[in-house]
Rosetta silent file (secondary structure, phi, psi, omega in degrees, C-alpha in Angstrom):
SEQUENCE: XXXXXXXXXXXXXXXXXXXXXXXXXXXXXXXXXXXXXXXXXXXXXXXXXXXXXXXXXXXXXXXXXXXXXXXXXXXXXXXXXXXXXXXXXXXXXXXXXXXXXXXXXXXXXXXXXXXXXXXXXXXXXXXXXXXXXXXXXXXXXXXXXXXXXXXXXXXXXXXXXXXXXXXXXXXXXXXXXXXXXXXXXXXXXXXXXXXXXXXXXXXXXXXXXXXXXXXXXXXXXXXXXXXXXXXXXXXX
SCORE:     score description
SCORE:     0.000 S_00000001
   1 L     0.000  -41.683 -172.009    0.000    0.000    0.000 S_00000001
   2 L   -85.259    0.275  177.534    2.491    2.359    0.833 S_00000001
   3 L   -86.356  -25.008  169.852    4.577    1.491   -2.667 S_00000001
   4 L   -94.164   -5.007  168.929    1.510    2.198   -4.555 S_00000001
   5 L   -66.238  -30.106  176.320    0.928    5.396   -2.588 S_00000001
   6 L   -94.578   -4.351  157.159    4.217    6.505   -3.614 S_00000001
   7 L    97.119   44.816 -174.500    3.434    5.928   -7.118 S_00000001
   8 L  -108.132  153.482  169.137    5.688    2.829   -7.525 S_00000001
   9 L   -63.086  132.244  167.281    5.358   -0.550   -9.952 S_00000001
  10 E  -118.260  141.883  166.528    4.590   -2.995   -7.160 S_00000001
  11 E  -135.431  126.670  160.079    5.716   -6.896   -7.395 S_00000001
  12 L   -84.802   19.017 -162.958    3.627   -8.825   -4.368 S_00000001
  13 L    12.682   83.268  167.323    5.087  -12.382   -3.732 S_00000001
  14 L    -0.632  127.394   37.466    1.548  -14.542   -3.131 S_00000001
  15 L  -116.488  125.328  143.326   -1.481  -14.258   -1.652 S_00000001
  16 L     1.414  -74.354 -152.325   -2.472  -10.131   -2.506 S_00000001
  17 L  -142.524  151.469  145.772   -3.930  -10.145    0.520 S_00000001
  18 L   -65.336  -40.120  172.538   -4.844  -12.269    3.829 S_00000001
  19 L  -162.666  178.715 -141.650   -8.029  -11.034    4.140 S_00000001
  20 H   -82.531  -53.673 -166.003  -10.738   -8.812    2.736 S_00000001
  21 H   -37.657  -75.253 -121.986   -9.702   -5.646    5.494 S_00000001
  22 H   -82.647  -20.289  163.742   -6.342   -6.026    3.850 S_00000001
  23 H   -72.490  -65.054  126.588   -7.537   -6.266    0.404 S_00000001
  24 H     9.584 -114.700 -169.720   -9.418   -3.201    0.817 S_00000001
  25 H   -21.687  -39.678 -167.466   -6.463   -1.264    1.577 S_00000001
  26 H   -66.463  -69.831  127.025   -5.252   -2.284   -1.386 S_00000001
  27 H    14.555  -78.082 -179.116   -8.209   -1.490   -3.725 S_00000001
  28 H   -49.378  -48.005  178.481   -8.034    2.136   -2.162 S_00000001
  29 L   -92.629   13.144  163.515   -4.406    2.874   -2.902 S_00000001
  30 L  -101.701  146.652 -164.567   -4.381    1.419   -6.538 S_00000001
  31 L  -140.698  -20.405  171.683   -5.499    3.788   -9.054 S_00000001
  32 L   100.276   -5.727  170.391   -3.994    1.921  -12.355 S_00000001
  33 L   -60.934  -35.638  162.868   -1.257    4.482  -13.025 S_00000001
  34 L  -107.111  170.700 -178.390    1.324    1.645  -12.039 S_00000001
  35 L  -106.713  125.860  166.419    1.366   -2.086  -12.730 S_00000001
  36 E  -104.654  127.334 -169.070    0.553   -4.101   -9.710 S_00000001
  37 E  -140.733  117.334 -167.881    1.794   -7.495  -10.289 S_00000001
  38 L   -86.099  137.049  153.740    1.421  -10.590   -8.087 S_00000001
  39 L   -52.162   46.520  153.748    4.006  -14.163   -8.047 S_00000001
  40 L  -108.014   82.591 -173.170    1.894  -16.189   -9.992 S_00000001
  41 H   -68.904  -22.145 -176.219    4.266  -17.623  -11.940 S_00000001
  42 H   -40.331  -39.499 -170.527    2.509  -20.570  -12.699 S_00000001
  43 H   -63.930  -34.937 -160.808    0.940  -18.878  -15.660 S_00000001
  44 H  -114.859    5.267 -169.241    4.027  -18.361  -17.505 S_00000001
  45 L   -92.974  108.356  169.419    5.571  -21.744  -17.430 S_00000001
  46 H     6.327  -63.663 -178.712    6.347  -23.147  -21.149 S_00000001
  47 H   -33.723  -72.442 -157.344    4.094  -26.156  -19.825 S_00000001
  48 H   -84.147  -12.691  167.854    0.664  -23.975  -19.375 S_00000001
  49 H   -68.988  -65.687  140.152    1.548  -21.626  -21.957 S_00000001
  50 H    18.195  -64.698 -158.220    1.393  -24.750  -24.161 S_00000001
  51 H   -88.405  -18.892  172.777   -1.961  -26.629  -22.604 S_00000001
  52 H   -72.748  -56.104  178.557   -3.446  -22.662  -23.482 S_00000001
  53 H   -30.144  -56.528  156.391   -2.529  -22.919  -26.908 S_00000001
  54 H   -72.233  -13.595 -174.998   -3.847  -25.899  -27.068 S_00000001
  55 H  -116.898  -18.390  161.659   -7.068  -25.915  -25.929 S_00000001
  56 L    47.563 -146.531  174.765   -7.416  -22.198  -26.179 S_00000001
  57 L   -23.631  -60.287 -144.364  -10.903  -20.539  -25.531 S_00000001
  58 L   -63.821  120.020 -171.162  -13.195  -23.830  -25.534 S_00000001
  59 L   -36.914  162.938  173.569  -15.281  -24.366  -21.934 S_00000001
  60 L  -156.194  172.033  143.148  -12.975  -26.945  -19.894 S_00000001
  61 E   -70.846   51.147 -154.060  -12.361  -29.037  -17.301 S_00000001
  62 E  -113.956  136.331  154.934   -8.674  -28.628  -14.951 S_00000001
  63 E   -97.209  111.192  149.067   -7.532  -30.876  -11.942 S_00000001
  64 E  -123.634  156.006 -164.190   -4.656  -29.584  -10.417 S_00000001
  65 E  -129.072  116.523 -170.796   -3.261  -31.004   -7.526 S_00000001
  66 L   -96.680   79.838 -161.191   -1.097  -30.094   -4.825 S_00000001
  67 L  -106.061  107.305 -159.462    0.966  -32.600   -2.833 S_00000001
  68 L   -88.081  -31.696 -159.941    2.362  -29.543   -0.670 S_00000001
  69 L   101.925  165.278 -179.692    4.095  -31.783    2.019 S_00000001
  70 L  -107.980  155.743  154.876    3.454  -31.665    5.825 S_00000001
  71 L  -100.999  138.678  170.362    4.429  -28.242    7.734 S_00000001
  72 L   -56.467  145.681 -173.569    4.366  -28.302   11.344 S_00000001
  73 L   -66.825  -34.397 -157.494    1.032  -26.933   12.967 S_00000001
  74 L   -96.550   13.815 -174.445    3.155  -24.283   15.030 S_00000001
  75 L   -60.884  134.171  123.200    4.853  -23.027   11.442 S_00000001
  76 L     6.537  -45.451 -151.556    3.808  -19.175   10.804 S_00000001
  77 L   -63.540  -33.272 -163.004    2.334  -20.772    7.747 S_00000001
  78 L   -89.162  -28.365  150.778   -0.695  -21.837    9.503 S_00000001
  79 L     3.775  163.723 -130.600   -1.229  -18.556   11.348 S_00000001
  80 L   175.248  -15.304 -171.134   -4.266  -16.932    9.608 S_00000001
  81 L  -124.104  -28.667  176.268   -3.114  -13.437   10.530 S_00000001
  82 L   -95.000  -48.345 -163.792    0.724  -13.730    9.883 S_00000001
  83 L  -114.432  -39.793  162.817    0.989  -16.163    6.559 S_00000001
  84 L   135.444   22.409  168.381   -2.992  -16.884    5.925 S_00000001
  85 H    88.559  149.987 -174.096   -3.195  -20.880    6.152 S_00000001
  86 H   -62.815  -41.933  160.485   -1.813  -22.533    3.330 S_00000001
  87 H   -16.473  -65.419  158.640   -5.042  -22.249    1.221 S_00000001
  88 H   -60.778  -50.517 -157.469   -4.732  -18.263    1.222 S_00000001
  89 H   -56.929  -44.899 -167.900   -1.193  -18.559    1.189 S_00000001
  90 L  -141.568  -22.345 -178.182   -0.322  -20.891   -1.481 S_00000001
  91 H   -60.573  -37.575  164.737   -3.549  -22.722   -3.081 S_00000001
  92 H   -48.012   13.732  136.643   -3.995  -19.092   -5.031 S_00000001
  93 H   -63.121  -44.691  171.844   -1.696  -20.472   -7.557 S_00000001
  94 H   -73.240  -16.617  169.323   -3.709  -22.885   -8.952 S_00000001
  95 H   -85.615   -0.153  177.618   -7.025  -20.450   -9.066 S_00000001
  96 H  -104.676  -44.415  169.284   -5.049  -18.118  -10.837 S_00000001
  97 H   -36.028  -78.746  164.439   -3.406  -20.921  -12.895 S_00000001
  98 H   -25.335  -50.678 -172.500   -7.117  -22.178  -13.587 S_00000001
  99 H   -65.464  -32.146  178.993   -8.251  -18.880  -14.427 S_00000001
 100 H   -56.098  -73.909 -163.079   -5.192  -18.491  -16.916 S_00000001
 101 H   -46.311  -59.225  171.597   -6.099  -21.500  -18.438 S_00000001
 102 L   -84.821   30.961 -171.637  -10.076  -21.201  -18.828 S_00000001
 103 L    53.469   -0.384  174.974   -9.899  -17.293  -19.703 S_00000001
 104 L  -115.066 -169.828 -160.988  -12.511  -16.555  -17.119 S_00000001
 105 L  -125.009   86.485 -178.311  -13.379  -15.678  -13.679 S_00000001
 106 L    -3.668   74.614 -166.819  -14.322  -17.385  -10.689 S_00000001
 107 L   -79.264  -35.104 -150.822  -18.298  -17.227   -9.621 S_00000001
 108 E  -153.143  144.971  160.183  -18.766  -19.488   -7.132 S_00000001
 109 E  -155.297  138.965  144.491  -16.343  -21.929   -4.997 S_00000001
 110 L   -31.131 -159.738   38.972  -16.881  -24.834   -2.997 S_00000001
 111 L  -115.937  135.509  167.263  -14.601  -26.454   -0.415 S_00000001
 112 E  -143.049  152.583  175.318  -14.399  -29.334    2.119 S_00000001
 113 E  -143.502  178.088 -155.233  -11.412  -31.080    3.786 S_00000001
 114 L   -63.783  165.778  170.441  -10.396  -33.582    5.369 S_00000001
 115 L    86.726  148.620 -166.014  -11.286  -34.548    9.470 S_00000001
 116 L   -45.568  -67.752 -177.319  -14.508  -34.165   11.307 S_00000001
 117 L  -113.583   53.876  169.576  -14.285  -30.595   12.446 S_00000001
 118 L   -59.007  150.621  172.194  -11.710  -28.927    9.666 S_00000001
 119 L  -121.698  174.945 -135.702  -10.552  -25.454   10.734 S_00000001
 120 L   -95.490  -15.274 -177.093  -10.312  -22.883    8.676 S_00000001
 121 L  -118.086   53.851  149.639   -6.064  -22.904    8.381 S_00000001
 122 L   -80.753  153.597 -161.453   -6.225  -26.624    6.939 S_00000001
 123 L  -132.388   63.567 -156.893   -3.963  -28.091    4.399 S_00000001
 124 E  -168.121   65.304 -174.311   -5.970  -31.102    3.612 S_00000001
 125 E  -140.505  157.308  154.588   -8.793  -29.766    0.962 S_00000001
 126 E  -112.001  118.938  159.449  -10.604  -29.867   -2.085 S_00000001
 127 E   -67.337  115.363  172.457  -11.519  -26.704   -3.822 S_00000001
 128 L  -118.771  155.618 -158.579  -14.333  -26.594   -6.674 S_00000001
 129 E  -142.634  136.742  177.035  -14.474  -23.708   -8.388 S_00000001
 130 E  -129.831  146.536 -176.502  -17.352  -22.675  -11.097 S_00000001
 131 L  -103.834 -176.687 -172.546  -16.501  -20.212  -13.736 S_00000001
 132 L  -104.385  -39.540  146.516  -18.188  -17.568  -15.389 S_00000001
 133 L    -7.632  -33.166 -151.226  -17.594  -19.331  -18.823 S_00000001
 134 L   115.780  -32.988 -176.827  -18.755  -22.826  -17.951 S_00000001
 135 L   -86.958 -175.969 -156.983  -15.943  -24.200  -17.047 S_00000001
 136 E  -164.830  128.291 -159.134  -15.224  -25.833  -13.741 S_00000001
 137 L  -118.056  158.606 -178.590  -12.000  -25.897  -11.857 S_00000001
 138 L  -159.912  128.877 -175.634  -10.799  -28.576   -9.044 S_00000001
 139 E  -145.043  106.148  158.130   -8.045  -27.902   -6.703 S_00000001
 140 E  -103.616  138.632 -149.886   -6.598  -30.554   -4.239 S_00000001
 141 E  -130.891   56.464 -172.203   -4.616  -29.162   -1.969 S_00000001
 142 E  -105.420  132.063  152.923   -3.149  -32.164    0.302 S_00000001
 143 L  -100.537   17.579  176.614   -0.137  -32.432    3.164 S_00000001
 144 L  -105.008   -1.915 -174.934   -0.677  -35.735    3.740 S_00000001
 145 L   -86.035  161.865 -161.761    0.764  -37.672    0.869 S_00000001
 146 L   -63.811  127.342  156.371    4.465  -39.157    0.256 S_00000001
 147 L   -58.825  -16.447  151.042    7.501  -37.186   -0.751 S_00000001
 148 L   -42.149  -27.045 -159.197    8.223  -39.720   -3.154 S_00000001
 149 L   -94.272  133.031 -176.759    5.339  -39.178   -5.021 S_00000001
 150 L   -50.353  134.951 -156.547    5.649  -36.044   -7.745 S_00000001
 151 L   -87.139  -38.555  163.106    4.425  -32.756   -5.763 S_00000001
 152 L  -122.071  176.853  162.077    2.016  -31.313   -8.843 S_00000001
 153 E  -156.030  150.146  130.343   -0.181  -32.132  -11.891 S_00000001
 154 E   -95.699  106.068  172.691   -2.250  -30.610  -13.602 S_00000001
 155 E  -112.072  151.707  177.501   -4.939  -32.235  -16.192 S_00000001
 156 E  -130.160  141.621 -178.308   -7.108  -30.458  -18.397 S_00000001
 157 E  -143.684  131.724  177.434   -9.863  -32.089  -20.677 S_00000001
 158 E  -149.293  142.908  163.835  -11.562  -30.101  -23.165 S_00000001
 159 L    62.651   67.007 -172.280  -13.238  -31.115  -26.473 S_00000001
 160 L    21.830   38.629  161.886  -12.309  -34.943  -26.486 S_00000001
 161 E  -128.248  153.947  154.981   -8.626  -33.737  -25.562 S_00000001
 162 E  -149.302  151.540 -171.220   -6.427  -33.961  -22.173 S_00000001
 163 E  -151.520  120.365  179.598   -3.153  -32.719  -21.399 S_00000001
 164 E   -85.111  119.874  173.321   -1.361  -34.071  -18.589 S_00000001
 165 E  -129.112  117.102 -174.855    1.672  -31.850  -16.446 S_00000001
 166 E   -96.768  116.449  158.937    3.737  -33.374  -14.601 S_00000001
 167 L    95.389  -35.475 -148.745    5.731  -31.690  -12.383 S_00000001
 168 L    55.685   23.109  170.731    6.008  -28.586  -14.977 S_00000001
 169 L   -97.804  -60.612  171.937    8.713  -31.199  -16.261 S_00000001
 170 E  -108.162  164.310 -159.986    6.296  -32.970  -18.712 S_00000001
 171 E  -179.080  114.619  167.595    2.706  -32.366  -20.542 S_00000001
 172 E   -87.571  123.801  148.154    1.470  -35.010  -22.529 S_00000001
 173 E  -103.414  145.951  167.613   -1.387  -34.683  -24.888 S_00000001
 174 E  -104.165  144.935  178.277   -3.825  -36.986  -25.603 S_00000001
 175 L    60.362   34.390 -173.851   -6.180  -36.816  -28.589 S_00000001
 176 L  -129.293  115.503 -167.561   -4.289  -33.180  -29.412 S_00000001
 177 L   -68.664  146.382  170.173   -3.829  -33.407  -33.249 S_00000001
 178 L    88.105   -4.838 -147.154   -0.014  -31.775  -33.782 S_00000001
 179 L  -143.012   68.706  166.208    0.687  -32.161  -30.042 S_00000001
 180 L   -62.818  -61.329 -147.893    2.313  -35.084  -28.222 S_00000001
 181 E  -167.919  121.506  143.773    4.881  -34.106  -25.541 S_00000001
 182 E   -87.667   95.225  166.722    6.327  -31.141  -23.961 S_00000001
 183 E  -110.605  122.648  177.560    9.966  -31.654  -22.024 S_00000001
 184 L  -131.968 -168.506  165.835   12.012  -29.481  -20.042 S_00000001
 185 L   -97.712  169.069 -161.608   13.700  -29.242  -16.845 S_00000001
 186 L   -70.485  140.165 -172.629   11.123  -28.067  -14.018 S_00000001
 187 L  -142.648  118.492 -172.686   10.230  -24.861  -15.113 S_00000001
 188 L  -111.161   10.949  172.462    7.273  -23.060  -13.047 S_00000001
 189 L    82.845   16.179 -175.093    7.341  -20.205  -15.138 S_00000001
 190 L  -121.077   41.588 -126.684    9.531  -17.810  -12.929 S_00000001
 191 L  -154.014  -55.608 -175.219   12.462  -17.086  -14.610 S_00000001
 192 L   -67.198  -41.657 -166.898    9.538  -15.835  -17.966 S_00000001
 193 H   -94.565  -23.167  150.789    7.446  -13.580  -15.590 S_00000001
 194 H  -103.873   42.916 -172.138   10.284  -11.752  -14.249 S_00000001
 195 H  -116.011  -50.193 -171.040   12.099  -10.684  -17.721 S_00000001
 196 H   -39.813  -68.902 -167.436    8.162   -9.852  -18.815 S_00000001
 197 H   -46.249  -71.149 -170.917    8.132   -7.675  -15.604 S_00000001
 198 H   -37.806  -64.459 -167.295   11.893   -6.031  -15.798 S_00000001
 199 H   -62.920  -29.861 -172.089   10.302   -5.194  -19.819 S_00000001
 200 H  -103.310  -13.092  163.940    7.348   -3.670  -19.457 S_00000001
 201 H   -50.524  -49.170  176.123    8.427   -1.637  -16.018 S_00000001
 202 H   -24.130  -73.357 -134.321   11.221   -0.545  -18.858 S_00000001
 203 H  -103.565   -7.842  176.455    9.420   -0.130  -21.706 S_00000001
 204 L    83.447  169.027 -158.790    5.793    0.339  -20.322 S_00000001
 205 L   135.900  137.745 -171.169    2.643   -1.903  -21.534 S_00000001
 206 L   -51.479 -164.417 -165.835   -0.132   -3.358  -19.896 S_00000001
 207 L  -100.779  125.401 -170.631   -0.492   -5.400  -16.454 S_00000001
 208 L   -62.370  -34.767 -176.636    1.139   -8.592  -16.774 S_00000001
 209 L  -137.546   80.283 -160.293   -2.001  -10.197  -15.149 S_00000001
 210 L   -42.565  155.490 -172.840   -4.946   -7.943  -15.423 S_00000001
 211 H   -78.019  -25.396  170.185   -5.592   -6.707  -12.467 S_00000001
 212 H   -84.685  -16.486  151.473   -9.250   -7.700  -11.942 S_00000001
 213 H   -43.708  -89.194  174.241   -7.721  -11.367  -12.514 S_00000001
 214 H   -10.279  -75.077 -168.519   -5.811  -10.789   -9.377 S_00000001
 215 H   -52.413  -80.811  174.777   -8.543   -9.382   -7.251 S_00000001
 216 H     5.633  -76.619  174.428  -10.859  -12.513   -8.510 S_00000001
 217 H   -29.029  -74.070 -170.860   -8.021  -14.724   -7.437 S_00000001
 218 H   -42.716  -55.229 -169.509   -7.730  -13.105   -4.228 S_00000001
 219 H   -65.952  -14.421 -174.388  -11.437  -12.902   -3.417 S_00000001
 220 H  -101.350  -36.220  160.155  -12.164  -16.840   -4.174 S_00000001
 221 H   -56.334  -51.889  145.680   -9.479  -17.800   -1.823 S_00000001
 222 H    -9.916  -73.614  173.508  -11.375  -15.792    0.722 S_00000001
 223 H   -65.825  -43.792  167.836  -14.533  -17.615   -0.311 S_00000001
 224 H   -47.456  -40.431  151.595  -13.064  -20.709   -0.076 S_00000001
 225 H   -52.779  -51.283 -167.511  -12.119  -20.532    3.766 S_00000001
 226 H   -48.281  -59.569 -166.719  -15.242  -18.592    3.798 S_00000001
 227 H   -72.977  -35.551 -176.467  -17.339  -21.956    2.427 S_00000001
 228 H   -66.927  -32.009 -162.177  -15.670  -24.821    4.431 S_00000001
 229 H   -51.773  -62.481  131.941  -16.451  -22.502    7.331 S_00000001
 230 H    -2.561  -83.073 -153.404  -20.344  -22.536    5.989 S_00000001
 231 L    88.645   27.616 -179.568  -20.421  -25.490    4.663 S_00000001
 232 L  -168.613  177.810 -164.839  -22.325  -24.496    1.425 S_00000001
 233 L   -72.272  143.776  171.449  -21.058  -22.707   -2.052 S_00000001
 234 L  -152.022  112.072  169.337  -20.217  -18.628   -1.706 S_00000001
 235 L   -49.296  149.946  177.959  -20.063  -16.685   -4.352 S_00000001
 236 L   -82.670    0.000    0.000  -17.168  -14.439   -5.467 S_00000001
């Protein structure tokens, strides 16, 4: 707040915001004069640049999945006021990743997780997501599964196609005429979004991420805490 008050380019590192108050603030002191640009790198990684090409516009389907690891409960992470629960904190990659992918905007989101009595800074969830588009989003968001086991994927099925990411090392397609196999070394896209950033703070040029993307993002993690809390769907 006080770097866009001073009339500066702001780069956030993920989540926006922790919570609506703080989102707010934000809201008030952006005016669009500068580029405010959030670490969702996800967006930019050769991989999803790729599975957009391919499937491009056309209503969809994406699972991505998050085998985050365990943190200790007395980690900062889980704090709700210092890092925002892992949910805020780190599942808003994949709704902005989703969002990338199906060109639209978040209306509605779901969530339940795991245990009798989930609390609101759990790391053990499923996200559903409804679009404005049509399309429909999925986000699991689990610490309980093996470090052995590959920590994302993404699949997307659109049109009798799916494309498979493993990793952001490989993306398969199936049924994508022209399209087999994409291989790199892991590449999460964050290497591409800041040489975008250094160029258009240069040379000037729109918001890297529109900015009403962002807020979206922000506000459906919100809802999501918001809904296990509930227990029923809450609109963005």
């Amino acid at each position: 707040v006080e770097c866009l008050n001073a009339g500066k380019h702001v780069f956030v590192e993920k989540p926006l915001a922790l919570n609506r108050e703080e989102l707010d603030d934000i809201l008030a002191a952006y005016n669009g004069s500068k580029t405010l640009t959030v670490g969702f790198n996800r967006r930019f990684s050769p991989h999803m640049q790729k599975v957009k090409q391919v499937v491009g516009s056309a209503q969809m389907n994406v699972i991505a999945t998050m085998n985050a690891g365990n943190i200790p409960a007395n980690s900062w992470v889980h704090d709700m006021k210092v890092g925002g629960g892992r949910i805020i904190g780190e599942a808003c990659h994949y709704i902005d990743l989703i969002t990338f992918l199906t060109g639209s905007k978040v209306k509605a989101v779901c969530m339940n997780a795991m245990g009798v009595n989930p609390q609101s800074n759990t790391d053990n969830a499923s996200i559903l997501l409804q679009y404005e588009n049509g399309s429909t989003g999925v986000i699991n968001y689990f610490a309980n599964g093996s470090k052995a086991y590959q920590k994302e994927r993404i699949e997307v099925y659109a049109q009798e196609r799916t494309l498979v990411t493993d990793n952001f090392c490989v993306t398969e397609g199936f049924g994508t005429s022209g399209f087999s196999k994409l291989k790199t070394n892991t590449d999460k896209g964050h290497a591409a979004q800041f040489k975008l950033l250094a160029e258009r703070v240069k040379n000037g040029g729109g918001a890297l991420i529109p900015f009403d993307e962002i807020v979206n993002t922000t506000l459906a993690g919100l809802a999501a805490v918001e809904s296990l809390m509930k227990r029923e769907w809450v609109e963005v």
